[in-house]
Structures are given as structure tokens and as C-alpha cells.
VMD Tcl script that builds the backbone (N, CA, C; Angstrom):
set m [mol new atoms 333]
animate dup $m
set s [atomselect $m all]
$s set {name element resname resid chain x y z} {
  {N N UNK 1 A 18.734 89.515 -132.378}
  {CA C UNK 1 A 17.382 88.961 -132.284}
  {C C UNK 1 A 16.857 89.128 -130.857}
  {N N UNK 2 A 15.867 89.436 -130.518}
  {CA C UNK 2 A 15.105 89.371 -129.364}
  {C C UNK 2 A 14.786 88.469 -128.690}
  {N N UNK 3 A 14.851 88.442 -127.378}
  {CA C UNK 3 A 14.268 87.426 -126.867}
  {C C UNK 3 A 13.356 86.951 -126.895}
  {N N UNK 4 A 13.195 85.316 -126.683}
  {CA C UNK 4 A 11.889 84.633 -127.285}
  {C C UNK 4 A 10.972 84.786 -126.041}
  {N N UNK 5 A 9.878 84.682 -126.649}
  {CA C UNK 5 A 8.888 85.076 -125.582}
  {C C UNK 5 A 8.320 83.766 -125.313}
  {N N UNK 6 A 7.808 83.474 -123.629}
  {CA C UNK 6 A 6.977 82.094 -123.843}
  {C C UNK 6 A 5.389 82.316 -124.072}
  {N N UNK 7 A 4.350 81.879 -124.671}
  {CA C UNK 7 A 3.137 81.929 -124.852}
  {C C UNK 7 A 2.647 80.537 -123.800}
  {N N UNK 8 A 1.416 81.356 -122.951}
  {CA C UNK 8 A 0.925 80.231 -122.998}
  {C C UNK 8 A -0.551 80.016 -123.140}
  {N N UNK 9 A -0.604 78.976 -123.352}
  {CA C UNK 9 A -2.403 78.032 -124.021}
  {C C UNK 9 A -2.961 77.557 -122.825}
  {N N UNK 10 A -3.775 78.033 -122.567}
  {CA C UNK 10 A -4.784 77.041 -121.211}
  {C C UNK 10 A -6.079 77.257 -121.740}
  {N N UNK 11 A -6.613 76.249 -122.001}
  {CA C UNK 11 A -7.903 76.186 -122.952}
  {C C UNK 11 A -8.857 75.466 -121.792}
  {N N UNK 12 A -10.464 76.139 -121.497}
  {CA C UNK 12 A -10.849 75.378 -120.455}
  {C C UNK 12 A -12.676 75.977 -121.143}
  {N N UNK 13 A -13.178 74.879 -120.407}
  {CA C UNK 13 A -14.472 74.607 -120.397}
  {C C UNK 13 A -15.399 75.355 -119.169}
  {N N UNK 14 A -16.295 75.864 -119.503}
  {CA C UNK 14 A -17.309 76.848 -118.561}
  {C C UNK 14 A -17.782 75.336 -117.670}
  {N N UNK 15 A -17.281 75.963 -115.982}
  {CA C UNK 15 A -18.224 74.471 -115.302}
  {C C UNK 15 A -19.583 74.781 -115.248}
  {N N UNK 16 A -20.435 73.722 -114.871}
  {CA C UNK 16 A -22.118 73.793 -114.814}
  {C C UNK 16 A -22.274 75.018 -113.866}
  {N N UNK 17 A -23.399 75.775 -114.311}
  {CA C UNK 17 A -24.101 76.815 -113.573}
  {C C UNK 17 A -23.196 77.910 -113.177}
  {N N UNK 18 A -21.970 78.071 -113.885}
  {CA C UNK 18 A -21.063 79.391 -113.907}
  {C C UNK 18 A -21.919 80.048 -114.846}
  {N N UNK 19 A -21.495 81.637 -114.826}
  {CA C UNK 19 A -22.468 82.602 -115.883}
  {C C UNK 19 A -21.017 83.109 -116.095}
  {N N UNK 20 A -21.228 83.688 -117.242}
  {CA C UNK 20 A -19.925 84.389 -118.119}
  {C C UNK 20 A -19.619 86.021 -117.106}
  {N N UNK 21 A -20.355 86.133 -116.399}
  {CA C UNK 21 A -20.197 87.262 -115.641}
  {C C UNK 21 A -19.345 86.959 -114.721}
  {N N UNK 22 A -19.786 85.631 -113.689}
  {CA C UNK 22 A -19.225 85.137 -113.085}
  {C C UNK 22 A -17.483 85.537 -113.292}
  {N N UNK 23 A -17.728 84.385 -114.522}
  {CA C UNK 23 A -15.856 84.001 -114.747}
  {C C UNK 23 A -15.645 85.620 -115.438}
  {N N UNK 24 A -16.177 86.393 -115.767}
  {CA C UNK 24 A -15.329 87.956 -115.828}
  {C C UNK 24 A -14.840 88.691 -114.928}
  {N N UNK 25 A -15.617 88.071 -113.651}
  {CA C UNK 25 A -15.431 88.908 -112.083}
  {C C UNK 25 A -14.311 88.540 -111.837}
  {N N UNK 26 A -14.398 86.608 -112.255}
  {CA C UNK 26 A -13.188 86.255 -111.619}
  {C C UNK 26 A -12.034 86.272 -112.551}
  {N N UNK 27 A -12.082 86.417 -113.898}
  {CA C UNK 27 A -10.797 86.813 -114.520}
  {C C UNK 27 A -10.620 88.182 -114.606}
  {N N UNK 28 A -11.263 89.079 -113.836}
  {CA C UNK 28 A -10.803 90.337 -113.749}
  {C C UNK 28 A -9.950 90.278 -111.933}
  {N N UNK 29 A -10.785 89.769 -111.053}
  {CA C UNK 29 A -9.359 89.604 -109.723}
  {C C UNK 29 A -8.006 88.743 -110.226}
  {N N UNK 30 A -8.105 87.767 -111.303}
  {CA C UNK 30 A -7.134 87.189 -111.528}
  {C C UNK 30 A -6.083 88.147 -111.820}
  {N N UNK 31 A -6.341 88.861 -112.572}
  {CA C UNK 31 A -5.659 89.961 -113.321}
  {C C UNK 31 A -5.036 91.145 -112.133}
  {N N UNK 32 A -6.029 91.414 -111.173}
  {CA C UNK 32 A -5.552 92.422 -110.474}
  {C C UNK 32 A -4.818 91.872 -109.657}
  {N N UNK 33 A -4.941 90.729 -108.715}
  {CA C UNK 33 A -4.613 90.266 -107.648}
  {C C UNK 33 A -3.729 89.224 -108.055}
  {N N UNK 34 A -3.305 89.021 -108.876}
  {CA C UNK 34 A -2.270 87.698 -108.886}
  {C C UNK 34 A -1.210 88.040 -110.213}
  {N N UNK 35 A -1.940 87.902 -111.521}
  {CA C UNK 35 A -0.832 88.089 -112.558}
  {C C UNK 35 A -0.546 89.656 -112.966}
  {N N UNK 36 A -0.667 90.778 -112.626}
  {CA C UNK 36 A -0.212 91.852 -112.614}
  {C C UNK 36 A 1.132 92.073 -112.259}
  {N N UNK 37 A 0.995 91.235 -110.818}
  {CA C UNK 37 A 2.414 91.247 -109.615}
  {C C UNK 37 A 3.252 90.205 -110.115}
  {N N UNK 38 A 2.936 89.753 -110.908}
  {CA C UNK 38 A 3.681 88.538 -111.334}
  {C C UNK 38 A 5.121 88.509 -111.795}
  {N N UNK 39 A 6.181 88.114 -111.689}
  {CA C UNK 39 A 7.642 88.617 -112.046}
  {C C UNK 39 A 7.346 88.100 -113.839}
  {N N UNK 40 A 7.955 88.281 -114.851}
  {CA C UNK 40 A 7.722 88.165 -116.164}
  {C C UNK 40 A 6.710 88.426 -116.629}
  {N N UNK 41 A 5.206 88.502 -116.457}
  {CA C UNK 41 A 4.275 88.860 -116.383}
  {C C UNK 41 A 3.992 90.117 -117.897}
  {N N UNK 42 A 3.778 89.626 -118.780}
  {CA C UNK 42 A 3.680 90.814 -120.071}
  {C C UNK 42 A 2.250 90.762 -120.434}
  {N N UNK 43 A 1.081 90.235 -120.065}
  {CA C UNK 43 A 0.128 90.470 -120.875}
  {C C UNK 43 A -0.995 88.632 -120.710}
  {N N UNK 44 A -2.185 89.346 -121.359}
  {CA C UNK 44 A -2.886 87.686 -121.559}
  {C C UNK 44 A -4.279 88.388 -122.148}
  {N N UNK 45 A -4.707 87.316 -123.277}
  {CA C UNK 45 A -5.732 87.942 -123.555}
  {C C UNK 45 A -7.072 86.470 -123.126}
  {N N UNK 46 A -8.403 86.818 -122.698}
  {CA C UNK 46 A -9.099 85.578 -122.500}
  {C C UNK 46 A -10.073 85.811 -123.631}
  {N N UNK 47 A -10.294 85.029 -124.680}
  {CA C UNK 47 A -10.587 84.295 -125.816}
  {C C UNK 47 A -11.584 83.291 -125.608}
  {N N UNK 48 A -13.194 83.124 -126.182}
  {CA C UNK 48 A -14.009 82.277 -126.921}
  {C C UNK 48 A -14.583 82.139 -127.609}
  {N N UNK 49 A -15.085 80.439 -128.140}
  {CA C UNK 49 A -14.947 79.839 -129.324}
  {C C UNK 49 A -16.582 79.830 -129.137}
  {N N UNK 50 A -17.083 79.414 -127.595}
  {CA C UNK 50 A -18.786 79.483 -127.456}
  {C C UNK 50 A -18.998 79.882 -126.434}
  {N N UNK 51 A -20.201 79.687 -125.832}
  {CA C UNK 51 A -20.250 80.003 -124.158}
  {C C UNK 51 A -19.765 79.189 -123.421}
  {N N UNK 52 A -19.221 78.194 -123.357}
  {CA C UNK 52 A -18.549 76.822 -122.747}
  {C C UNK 52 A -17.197 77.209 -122.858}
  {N N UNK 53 A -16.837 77.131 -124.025}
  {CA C UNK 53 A -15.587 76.669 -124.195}
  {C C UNK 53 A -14.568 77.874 -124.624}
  {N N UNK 54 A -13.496 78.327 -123.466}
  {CA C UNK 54 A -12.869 79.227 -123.514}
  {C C UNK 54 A -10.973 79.108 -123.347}
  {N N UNK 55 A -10.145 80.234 -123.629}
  {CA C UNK 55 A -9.016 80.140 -123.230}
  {C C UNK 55 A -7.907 81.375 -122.839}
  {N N UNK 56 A -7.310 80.715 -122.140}
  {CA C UNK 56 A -6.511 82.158 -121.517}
  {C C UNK 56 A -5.023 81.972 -122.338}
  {N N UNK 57 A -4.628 83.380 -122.905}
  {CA C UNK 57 A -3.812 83.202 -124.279}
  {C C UNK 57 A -2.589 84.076 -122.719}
  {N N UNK 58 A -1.951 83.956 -122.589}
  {CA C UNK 58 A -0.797 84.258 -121.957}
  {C C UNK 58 A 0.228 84.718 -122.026}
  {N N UNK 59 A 1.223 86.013 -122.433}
  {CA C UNK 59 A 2.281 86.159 -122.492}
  {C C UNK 59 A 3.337 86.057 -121.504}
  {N N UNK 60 A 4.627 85.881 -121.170}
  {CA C UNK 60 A 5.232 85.708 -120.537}
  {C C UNK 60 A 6.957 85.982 -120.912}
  {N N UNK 61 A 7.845 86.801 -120.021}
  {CA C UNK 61 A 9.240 87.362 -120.714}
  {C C UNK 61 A 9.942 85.778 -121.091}
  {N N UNK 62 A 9.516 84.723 -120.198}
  {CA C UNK 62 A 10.375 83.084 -120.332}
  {C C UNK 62 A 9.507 81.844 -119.728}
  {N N UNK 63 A 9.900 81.089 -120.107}
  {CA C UNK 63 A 9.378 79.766 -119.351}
  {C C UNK 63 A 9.554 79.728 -118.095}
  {N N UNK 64 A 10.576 80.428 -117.683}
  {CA C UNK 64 A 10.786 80.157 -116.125}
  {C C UNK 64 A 9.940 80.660 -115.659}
  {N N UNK 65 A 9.703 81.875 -116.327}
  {CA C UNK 65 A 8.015 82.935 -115.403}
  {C C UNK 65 A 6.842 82.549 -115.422}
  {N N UNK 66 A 6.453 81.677 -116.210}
  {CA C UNK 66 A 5.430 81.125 -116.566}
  {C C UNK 66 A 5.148 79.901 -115.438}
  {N N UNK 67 A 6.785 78.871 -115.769}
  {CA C UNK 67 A 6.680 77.995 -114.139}
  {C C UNK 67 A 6.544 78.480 -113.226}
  {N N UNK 68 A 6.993 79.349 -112.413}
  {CA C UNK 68 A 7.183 80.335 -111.528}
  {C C UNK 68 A 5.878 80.977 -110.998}
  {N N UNK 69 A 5.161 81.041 -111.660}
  {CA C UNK 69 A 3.782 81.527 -112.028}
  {C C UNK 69 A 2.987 80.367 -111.359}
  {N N UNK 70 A 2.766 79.308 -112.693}
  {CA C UNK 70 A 2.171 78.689 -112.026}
  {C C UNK 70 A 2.303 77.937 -110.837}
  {N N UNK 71 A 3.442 77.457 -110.147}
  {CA C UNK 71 A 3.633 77.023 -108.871}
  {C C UNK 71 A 3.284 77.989 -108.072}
  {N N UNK 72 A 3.259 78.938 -108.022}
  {CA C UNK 72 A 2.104 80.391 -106.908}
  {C C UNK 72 A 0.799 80.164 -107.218}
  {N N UNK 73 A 0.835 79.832 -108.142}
  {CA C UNK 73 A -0.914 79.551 -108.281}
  {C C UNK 73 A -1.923 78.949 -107.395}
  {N N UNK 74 A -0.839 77.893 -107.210}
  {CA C UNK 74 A -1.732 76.813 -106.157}
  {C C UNK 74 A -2.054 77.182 -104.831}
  {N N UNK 75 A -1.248 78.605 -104.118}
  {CA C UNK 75 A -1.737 78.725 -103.135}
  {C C UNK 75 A -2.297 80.583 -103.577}
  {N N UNK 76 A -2.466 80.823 -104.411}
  {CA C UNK 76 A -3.444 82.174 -104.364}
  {C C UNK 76 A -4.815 82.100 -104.693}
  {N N UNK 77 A -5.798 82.534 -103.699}
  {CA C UNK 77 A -7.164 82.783 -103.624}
  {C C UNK 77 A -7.974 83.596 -104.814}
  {N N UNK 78 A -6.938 84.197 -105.689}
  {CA C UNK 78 A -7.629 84.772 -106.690}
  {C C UNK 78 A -7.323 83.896 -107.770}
  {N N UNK 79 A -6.462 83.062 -107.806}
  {CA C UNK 79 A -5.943 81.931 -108.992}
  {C C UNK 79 A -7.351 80.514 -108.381}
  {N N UNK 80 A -7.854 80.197 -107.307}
  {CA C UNK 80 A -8.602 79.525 -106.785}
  {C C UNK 80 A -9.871 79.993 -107.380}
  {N N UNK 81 A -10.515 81.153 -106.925}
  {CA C UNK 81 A -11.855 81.642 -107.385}
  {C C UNK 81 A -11.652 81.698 -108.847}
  {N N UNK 82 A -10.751 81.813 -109.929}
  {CA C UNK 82 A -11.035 81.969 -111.128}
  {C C UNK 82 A -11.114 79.906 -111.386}
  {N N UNK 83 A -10.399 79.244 -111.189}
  {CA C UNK 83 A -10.104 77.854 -111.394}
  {C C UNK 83 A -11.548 77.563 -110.995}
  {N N UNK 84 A -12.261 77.952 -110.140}
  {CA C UNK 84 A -13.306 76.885 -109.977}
  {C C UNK 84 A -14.340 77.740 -110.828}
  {N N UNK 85 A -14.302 78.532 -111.495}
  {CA C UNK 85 A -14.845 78.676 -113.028}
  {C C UNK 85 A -15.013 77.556 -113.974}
  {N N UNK 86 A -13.994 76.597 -113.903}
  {CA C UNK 86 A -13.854 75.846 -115.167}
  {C C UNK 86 A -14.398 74.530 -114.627}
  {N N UNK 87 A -14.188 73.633 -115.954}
  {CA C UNK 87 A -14.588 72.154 -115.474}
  {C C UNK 87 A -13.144 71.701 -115.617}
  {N N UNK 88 A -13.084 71.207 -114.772}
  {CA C UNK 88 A -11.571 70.827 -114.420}
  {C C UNK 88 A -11.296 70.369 -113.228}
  {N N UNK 89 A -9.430 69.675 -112.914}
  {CA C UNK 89 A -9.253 69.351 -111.582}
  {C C UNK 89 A -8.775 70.771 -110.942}
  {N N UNK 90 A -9.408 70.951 -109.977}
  {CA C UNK 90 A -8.815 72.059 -109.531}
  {C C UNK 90 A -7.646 71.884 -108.495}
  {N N UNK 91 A -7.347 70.706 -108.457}
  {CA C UNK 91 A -6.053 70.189 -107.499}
  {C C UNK 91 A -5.096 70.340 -108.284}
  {N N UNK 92 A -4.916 70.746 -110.056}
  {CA C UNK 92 A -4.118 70.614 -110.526}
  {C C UNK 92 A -4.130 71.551 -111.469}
  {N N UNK 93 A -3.988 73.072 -111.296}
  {CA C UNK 93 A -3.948 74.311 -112.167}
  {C C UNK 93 A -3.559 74.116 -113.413}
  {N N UNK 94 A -2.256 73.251 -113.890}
  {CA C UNK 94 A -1.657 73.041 -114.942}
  {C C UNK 94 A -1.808 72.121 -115.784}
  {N N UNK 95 A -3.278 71.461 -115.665}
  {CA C UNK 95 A -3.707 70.626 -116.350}
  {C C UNK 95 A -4.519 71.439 -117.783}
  {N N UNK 96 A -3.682 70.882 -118.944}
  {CA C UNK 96 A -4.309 71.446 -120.362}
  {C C UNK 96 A -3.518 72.680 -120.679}
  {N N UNK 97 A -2.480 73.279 -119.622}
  {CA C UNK 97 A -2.274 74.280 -120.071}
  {C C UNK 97 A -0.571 73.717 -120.964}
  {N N UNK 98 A -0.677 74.602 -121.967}
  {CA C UNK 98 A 0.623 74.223 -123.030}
  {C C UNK 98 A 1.444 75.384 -123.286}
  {N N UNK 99 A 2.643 75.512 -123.317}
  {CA C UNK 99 A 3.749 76.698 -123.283}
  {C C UNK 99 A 4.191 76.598 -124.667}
  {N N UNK 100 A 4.125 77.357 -125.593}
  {CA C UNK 100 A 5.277 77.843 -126.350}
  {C C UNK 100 A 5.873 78.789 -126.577}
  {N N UNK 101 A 7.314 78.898 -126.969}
  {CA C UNK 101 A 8.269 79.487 -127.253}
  {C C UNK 101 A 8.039 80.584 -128.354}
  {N N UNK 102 A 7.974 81.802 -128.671}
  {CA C UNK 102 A 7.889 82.636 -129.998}
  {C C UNK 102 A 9.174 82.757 -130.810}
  {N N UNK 103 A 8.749 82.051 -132.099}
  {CA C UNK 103 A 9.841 82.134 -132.866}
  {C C UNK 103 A 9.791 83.266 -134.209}
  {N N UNK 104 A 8.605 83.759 -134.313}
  {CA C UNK 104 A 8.628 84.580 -135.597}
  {C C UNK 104 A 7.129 85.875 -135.272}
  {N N UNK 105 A 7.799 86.738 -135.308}
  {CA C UNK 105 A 5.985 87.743 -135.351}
  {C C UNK 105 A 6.098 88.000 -136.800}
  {N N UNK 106 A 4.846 88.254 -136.775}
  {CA C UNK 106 A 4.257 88.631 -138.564}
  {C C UNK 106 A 3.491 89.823 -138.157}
  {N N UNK 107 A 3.364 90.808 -139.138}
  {CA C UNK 107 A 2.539 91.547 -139.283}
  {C C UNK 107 A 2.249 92.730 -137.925}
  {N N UNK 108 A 1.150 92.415 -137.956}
  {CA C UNK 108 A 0.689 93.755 -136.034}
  {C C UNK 108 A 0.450 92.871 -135.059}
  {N N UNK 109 A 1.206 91.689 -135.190}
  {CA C UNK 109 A 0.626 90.685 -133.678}
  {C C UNK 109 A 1.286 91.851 -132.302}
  {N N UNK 110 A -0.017 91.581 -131.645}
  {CA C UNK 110 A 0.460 92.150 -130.413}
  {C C UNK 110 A 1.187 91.841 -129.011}
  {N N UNK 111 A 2.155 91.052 -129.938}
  {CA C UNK 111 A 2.856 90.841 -129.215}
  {C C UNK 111 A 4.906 91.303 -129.339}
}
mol reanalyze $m
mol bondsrecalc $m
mol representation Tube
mol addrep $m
């Protein structure tokens, strides 16, 4: 069996007077400048439900990469400019975000 993969869920809200361009600029440096280089680092897709309300779907080789991850977060400038996208604490990156474990693929998930 393969190793389980960790997923993760960070579901966040557009803050006042962000434009969806905005947070594309900044989830496109996120991408170049921070989780590319990332050790475990497999993938993430960003996902929404309206213009508000969005989420960053996350792959990751383990939980440890994912922790690992996010404790760098707090001091990278491209993890900063995307965070103050959202409505949220931005003192606290890991607020809302939820990890799980992959236990079964079905079908063409791309993962």
C-alpha cells in the first residue's frame, strides 16, 4: 500500500476591499516563492464556493510537511501578502486550517 498522503483544508473568507485579482497575484507568489521550495510539497489546488468565500485544497507527502510548512509560514513575506487576503487573524496562519490523512482514491482523483 502506498503511503498516505496528508490533505490539507484551509477554508477562508475574501477580506473587505480585496479583488479576486488581488488574492491571484498573491496566490500565485505563494506558489512561486514559498510552497514550491517546500520539503513534501506535492501540489494544492485554490477552490470557490462565491466571491467571498474560498479554499486552499493542499497536498502534502505527510503531516510532518505540512507542520513543517506551516511553522515557516509565519516568517515568509509571500505566506504574509497572501494571509492578508483573507478575513482572518493573521497572527495565526493555522487558524481553520484542517489536515487529513488519505485513506482510499477512487476513480481519476488527482491525487
Amino acid at each position: 500500500m502506498a503511503q498516505a498522503l496528508t490533505i490539507e483544508m484551509a477554508p477562508f473568507v475574501l477580506a473587505d476591499g480585496v479583488t479576486v485579482e488581488t488574492l491571484l497575484e498573491a496566490s500565485e507568489r505563494l506558489e512561486r516563492d514559498f510552497l514550491s521550495g517546500a520539503d513534501g510539497y506535492i501540489g494544492r489546488v485554490l477552490v470557490k464556493k462565491d466571491r467571498e468565500t474560498w479554499a486552499d485544497v493542499v497536498f502534502w507527502e505527510s503531516h510532518e510537511h505540512a507542520m513543517r510548512a506551516m511553522k515557516a509560514a509565519s516568517s515568509s513575506e509571500a505566506c504574509s501578502s497572501y494571509f492578508k487576503c483573507m478575513a482572518a487573524d493573521h497572527d495565526d496562519p493555522g487558524q481553520g486550517v484542517m489536515h487529513f490523512e488519505s485513506v482510499k482514491t477512487y476513480g481519476s482523483a488527482p491525487i
